[in-house]
C-alpha positions as CSV (number, residue, x, y, z in Angstrom):
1,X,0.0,0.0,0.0
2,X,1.3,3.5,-0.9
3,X,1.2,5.9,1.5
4,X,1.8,9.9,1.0
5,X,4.7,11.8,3.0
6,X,3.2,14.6,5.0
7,X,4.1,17.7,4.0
8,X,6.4,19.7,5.4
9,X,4.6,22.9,7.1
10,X,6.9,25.8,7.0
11,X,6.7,28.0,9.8
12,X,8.5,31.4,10.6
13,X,8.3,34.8,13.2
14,X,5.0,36.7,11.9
15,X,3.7,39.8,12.9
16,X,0.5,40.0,14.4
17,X,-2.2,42.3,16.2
18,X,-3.4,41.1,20.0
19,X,-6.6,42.4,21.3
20,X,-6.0,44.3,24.8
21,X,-8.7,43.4,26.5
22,X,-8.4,40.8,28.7
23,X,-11.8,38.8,28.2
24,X,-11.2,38.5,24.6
25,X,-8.7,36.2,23.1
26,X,-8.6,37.5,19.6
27,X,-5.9,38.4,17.5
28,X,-5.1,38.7,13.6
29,X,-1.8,37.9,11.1
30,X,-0.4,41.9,10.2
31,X,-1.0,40.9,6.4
32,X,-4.8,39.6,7.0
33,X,-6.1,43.2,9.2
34,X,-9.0,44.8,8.0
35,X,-7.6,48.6,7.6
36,X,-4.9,50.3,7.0
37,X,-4.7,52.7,10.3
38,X,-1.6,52.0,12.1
39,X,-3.8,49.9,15.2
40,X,-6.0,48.2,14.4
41,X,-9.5,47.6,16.7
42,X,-10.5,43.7,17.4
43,X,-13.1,42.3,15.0
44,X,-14.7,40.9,17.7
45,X,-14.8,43.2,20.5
46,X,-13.8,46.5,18.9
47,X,-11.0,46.8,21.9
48,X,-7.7,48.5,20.9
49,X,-5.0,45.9,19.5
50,X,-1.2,45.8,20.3
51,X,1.6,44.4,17.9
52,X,3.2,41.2,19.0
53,X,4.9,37.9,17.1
54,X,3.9,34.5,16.7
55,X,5.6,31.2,14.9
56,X,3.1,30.4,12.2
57,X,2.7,28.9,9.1
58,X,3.6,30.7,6.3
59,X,0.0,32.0,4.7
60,X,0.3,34.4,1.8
61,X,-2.3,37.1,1.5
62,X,-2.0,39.0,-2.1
63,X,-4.4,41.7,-1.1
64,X,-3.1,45.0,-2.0
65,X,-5.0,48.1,-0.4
């Protein structure tokens, strides 16, 4: 029986927004946020965001404001 090697998932540092309130646990990839105003608000509690890193897997967004 032939079985398929996993793929390799490619990972590196990514920047990301982190919501500042402390009840919510949402945050977004730098490349995927909604606006272009330098902070961002939370799309799910409207809260102020703060810049941060995270190891990821490499996602490419395209979208060009």
């Amino acid at each position: 029986m032939y079985r398929k090697k996993p793929e390799e998932i490619i990972t590196e540092e990514t920047k990301v927004w982190i919501c500042t309130s402390d009840s919510c646990k949402g945050w977004v990839r730098d490349n995927f946020k909604s606006s272009e105003s330098e902070i961002p608000v939370c799309p799910l509690c409207k809260s102020e965001m703060k810049s941060s890193t995270k190891e990821l897997e490499v996602i490419n967004n395209h979208k060009k404001y």
